[in-house]
Backbone bond lengths (Angstrom), bond angles and torsions (degrees), N, CA, C in turn:
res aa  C-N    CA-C-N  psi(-1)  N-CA   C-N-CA  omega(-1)  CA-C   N-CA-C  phi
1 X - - - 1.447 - - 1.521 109.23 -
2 X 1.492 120.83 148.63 1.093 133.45 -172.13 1.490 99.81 -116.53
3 X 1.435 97.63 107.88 1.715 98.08 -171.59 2.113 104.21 -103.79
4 X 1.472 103.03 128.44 1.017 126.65 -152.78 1.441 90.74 -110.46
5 X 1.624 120.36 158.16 1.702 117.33 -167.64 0.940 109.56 -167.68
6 X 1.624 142.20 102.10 1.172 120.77 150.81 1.199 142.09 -72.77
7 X 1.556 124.76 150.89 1.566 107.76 -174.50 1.200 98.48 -123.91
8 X 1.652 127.01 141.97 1.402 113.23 -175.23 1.479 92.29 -168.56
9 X 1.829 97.76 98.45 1.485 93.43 168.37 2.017 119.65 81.43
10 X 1.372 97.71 -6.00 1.728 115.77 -178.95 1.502 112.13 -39.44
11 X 1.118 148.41 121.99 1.460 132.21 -170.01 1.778 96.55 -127.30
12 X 1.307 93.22 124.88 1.402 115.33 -176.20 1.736 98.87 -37.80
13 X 1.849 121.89 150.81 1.705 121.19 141.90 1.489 105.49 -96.92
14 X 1.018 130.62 1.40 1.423 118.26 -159.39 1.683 94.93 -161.24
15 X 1.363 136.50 139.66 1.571 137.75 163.86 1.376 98.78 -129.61
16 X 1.444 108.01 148.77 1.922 95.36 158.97 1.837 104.27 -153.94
17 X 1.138 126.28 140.65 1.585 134.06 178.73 1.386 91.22 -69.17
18 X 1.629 125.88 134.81 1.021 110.93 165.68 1.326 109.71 -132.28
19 X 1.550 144.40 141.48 1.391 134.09 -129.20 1.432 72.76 -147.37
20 X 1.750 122.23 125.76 1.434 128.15 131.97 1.131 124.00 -61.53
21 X 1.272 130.35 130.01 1.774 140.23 173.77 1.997 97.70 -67.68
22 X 1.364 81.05 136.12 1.946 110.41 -167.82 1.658 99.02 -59.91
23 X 1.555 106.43 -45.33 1.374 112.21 -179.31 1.459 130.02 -104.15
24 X 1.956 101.20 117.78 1.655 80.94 -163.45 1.642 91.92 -116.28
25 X 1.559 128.46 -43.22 1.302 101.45 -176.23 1.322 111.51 86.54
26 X 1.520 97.75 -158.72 1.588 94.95 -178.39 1.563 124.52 -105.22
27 X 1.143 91.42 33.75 1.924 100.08 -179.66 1.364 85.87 -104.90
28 X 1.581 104.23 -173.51 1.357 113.82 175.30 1.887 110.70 -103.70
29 X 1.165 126.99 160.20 1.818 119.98 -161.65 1.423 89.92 -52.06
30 X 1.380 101.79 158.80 1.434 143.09 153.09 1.576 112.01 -102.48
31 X 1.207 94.60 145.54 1.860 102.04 172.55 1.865 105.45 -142.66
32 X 1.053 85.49 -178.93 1.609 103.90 -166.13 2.073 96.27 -136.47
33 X 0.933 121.13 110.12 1.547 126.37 173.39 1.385 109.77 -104.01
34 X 1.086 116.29 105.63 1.826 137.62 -166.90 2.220 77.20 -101.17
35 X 1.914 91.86 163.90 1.410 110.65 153.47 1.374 119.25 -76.83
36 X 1.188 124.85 -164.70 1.679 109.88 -177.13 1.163 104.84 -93.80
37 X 1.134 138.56 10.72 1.630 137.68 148.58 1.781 116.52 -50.75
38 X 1.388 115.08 -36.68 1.084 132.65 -157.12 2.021 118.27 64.72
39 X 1.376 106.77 29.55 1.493 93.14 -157.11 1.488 74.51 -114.90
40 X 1.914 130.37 -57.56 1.342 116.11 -145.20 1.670 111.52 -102.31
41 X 1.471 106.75 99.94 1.080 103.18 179.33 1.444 146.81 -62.98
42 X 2.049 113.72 100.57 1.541 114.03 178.96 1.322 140.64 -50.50
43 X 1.752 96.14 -47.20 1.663 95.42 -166.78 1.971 102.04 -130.04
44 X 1.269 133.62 169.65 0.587 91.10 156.28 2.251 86.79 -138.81
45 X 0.943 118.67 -175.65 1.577 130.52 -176.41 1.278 115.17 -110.25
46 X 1.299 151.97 97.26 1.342 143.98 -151.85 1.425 101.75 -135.78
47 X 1.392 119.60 137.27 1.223 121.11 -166.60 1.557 102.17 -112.18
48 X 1.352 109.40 -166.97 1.643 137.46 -159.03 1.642 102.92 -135.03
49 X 1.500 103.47 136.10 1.335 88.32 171.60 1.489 103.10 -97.34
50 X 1.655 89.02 124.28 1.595 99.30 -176.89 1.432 102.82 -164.25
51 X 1.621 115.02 165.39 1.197 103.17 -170.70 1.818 123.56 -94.79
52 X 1.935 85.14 10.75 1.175 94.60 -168.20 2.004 105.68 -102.67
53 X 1.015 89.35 -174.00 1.634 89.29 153.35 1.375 136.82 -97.70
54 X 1.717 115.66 90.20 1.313 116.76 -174.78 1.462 100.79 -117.57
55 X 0.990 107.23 145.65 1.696 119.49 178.20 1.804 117.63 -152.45
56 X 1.464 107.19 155.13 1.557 103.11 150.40 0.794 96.30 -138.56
57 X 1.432 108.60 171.16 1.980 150.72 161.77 1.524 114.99 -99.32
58 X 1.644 80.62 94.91 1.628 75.93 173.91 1.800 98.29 -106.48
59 X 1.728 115.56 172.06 0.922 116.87 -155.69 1.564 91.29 -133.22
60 X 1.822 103.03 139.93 1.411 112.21 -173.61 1.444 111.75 -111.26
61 X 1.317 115.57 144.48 1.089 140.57 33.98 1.778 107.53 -82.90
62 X 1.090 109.82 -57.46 1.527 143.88 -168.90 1.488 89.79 -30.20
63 X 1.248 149.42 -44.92 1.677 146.49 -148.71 1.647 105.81 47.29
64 X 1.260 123.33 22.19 1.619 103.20 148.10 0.918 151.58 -74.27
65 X 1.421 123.62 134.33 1.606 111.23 -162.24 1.520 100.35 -73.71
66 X 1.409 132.67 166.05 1.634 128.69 -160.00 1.484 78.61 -177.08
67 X 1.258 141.48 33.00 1.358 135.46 166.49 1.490 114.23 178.95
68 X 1.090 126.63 140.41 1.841 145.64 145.72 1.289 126.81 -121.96
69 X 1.499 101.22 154.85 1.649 93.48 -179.70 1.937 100.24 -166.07
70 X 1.066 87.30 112.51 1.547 106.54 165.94 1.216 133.44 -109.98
71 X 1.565 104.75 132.99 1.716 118.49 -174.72 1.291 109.88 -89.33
72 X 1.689 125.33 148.66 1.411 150.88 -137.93 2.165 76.26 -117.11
73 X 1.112 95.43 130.91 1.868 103.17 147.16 1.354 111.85 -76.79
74 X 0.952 116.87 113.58 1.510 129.03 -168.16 1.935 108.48 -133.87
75 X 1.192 114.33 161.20 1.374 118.62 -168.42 1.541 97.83 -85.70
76 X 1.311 122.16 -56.07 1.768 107.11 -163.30 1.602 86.76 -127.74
77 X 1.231 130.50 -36.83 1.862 125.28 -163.85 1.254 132.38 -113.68
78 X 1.402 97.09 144.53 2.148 82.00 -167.26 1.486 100.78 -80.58
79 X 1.565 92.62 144.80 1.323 127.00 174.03 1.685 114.70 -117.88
80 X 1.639 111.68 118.27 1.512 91.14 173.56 1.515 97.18 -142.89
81 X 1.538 116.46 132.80 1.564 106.53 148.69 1.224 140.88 -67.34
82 X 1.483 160.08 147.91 1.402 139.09 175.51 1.703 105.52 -140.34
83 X 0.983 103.39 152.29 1.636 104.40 155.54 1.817 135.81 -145.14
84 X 1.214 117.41 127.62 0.921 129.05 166.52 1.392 154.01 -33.16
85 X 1.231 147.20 91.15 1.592 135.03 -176.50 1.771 99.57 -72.16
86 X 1.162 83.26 134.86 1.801 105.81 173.18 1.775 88.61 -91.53
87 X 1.438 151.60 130.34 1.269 135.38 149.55 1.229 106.34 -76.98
88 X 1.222 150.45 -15.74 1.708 128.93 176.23 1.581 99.11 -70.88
89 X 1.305 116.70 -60.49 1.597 119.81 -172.30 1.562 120.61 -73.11
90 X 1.253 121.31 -2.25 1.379 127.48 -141.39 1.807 107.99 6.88
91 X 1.142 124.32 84.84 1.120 149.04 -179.57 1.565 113.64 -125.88
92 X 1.274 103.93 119.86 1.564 93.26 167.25 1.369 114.24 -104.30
93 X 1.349 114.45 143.68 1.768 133.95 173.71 1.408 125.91 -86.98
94 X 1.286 150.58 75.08 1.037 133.29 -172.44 1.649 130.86 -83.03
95 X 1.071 136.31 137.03 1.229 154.80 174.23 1.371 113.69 -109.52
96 X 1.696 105.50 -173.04 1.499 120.17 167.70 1.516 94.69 -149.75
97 X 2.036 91.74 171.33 1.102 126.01 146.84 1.282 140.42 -113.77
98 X 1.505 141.95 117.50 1.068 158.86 -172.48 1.559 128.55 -98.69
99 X 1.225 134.56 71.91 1.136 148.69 169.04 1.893 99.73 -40.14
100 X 2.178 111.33 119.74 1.401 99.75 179.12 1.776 82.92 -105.96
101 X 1.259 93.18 177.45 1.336 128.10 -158.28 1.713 80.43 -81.97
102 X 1.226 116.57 128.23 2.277 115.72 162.84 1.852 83.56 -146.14
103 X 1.540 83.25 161.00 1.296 94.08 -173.58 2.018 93.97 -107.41
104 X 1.367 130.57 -22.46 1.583 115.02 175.24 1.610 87.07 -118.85
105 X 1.346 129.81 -36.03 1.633 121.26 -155.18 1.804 113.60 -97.70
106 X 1.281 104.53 167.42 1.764 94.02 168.61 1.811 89.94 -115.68
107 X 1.838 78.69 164.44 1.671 104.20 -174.19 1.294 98.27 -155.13
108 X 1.427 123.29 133.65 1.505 120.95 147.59 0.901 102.73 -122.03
109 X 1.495 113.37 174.44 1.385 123.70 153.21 1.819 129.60 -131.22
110 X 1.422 95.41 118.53 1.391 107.34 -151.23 1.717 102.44 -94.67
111 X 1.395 114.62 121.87 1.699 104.69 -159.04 1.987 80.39 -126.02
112 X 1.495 106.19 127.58 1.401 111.99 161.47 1.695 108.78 -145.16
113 X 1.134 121.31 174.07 1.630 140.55 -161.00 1.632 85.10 -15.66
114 X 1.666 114.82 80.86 1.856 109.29 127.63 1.951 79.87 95.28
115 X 1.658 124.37 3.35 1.738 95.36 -163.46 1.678 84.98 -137.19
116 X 0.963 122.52 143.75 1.034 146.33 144.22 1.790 135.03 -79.88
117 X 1.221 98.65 117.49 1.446 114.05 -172.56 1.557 111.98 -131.66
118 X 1.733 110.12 106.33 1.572 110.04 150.57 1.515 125.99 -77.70
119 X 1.473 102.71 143.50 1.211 104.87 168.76 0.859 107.25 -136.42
120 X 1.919 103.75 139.70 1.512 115.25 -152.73 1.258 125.53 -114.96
121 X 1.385 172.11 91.19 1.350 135.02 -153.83 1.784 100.80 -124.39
122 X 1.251 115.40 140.91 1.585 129.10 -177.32 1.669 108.15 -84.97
123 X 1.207 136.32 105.84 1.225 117.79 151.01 1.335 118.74 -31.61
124 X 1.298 138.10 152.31 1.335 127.32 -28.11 1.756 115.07 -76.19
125 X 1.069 105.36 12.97 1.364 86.69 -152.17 1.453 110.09 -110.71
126 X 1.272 106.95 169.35 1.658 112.51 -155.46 1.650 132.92 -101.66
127 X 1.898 100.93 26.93 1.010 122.23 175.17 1.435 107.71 -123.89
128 X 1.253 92.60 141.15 2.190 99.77 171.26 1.276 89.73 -114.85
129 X 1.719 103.71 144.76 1.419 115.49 161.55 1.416 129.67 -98.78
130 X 1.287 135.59 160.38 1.321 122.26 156.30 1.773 119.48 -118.07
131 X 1.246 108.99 124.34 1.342 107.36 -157.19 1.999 99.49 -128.64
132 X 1.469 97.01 120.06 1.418 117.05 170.67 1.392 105.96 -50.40
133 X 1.318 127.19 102.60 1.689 123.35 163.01 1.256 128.66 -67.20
134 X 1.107 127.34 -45.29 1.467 154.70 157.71 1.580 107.67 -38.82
135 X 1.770 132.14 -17.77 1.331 150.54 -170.81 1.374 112.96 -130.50
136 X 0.851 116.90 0.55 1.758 128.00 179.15 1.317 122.23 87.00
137 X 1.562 100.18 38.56 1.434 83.56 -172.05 1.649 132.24 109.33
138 X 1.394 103.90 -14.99 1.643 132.65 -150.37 1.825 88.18 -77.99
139 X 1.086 95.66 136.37 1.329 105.83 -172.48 1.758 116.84 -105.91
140 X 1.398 120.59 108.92 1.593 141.94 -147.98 1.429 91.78 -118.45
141 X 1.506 152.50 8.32 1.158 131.65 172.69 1.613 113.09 167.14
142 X 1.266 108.95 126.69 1.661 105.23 -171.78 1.714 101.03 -123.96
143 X 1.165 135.46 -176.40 1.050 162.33 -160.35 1.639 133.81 -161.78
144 X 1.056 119.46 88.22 1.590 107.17 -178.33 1.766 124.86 -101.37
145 X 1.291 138.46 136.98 1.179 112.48 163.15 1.140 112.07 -78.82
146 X 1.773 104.72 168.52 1.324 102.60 163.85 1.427 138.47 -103.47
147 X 1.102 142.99 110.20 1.202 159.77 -161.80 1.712 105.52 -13.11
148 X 1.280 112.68 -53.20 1.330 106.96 168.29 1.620 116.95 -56.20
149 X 1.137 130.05 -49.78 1.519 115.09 168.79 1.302 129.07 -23.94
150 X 1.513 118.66 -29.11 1.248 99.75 -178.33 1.419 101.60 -89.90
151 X 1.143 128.82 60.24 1.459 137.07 173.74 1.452 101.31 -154.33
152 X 1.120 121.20 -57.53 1.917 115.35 -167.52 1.828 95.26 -121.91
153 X 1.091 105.55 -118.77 1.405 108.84 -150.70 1.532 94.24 -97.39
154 X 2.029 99.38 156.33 1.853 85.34 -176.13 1.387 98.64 -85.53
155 X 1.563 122.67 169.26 1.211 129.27 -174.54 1.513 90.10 -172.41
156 X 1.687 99.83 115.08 1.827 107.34 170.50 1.593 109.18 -119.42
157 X 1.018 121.57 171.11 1.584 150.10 -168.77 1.620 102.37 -95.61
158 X 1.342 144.84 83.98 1.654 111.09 167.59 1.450 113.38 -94.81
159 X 0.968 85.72 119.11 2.063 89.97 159.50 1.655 120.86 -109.40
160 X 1.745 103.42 118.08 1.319 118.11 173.58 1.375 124.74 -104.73
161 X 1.528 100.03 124.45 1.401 101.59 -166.06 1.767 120.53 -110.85
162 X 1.365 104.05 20.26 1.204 120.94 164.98 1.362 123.34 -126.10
163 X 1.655 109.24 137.93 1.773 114.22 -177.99 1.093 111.02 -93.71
164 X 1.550 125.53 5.41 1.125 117.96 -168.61 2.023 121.20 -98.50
165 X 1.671 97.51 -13.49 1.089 115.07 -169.29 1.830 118.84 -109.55
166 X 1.026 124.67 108.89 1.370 102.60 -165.63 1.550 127.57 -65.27
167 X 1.142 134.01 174.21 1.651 142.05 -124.03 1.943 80.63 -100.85
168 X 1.314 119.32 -46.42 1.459 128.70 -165.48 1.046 113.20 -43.96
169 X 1.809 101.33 -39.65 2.027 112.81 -166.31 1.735 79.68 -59.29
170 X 1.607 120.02 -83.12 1.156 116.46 -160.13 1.515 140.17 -31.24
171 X 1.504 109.36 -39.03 1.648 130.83 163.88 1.488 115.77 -60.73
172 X 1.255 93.57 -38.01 2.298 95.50 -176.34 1.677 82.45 -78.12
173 X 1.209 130.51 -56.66 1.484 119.35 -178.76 1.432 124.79 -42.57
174 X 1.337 126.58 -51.43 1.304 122.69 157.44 1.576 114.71 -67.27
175 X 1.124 134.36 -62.62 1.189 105.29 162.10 1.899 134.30 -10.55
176 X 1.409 78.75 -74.27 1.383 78.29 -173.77 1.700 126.80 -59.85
177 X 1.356 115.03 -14.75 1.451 124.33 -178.94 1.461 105.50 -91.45
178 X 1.628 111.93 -5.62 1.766 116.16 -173.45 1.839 92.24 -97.58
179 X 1.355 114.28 -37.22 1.430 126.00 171.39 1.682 113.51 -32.81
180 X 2.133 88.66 -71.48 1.422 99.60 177.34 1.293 118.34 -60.50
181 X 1.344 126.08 -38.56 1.995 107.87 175.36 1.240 108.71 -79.77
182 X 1.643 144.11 -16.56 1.216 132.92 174.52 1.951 106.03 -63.44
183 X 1.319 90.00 -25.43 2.071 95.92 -165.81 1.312 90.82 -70.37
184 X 1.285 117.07 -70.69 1.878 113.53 171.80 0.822 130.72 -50.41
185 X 1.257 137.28 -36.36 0.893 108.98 177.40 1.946 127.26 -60.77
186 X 1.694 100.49 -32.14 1.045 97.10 -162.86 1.847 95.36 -82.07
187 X 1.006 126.75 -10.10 1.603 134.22 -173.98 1.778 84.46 -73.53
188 X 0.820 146.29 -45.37 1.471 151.28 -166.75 1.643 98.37 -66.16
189 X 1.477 100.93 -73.32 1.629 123.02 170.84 1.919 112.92 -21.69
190 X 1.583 93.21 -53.94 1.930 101.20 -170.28 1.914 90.62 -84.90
191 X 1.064 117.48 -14.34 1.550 112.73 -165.63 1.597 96.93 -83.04
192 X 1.829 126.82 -25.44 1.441 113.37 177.15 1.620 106.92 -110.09
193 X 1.489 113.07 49.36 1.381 109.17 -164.07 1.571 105.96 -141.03
């Protein structure tokens, strides 16, 4: 399916600054998720030393973890499971992520409790979307970098525009698409070396 979207006027429920850590080494990135102030820090992403992609979300002030997410060894595409804390139920939800096969664009497809979510990003440009499939397309959460990143450290913008979905799906989603260009790039890097 070719999911189609208008945007007109959409006003964020939720924004947050989100700052990749400078030093990654041999874990997979760390980030820091500030409000859109960039001063009070919500979430943060903490990895494993591993060669895969393991991470949680823990949530600040409190330091509870309220998220995981693990990557599949896979031949060419990322694969990750994750799961969720509900805080009313303390219940966790699990989902995945599914990296599809594009020959210039990225796509996953991110499936949690019963909903389906692609996420899309267009070469060249410097926003990923997240778009409700199951709604036509309706677009619940975007992501931008910021232009300076491609010079110093990455640092993107998310704006979520749905209350119905929690904040985690969106963060393991960028994550995981900051995962996949950190892996290539450096697979590129050892490929002219």
């Amino acid at each position: 399916m070719i999911a189609t979207h208008v945007i007109l006027g959409l006003t964020p429920v939720r924004e947050y600054a989100v700052r990749r850590d400078i030093l990654v080494g041999v874990k997979a990135p760390e980030f820091s998720i500030f409000d859109k102030s960039g001063k009070n820090l919500q979430y943060r992403i903490e990895s494993k030393y591993l060669g895969l992609h393991k991470i949680e979300l823990v949530s600040y002030p409190s330091k509870q973890v309220v998220g995981r997410l693990n990557s599949k060894v896979t031949w060419f595409l990322y694969e990750a499971t994750f799961e969720i804390l509900n805080s009313q139920t303390q219940q966790w939800t699990t989902g995945s992520i599914n990296q599809k096969l594009q020959i210039l664009n990225h796509k996953s497809v991110i499936e949690w409790n019963g909903r389906r979510i692609l996420m899309e990003h267009n070469i060249p440009s410097l926003t990923t979307r997240f778009l409700d499939d199951q709604r036509g397309g309706q677009l619940v959460a975007e992501y931008k970098v910021s232009l300076a990143s491609v010079f110093w450290a990455t640092k993107y913008s998310l704006q979520i525009f749905s209350s119905d979905l929690p904040d985690a799906l969106f963060i393991f989603g960028l994550s995981a698409r900051d995962y996949i260009i950190t892996k290539n790039s450096k697979n590129k890097r050892n490929q002219i070396v």
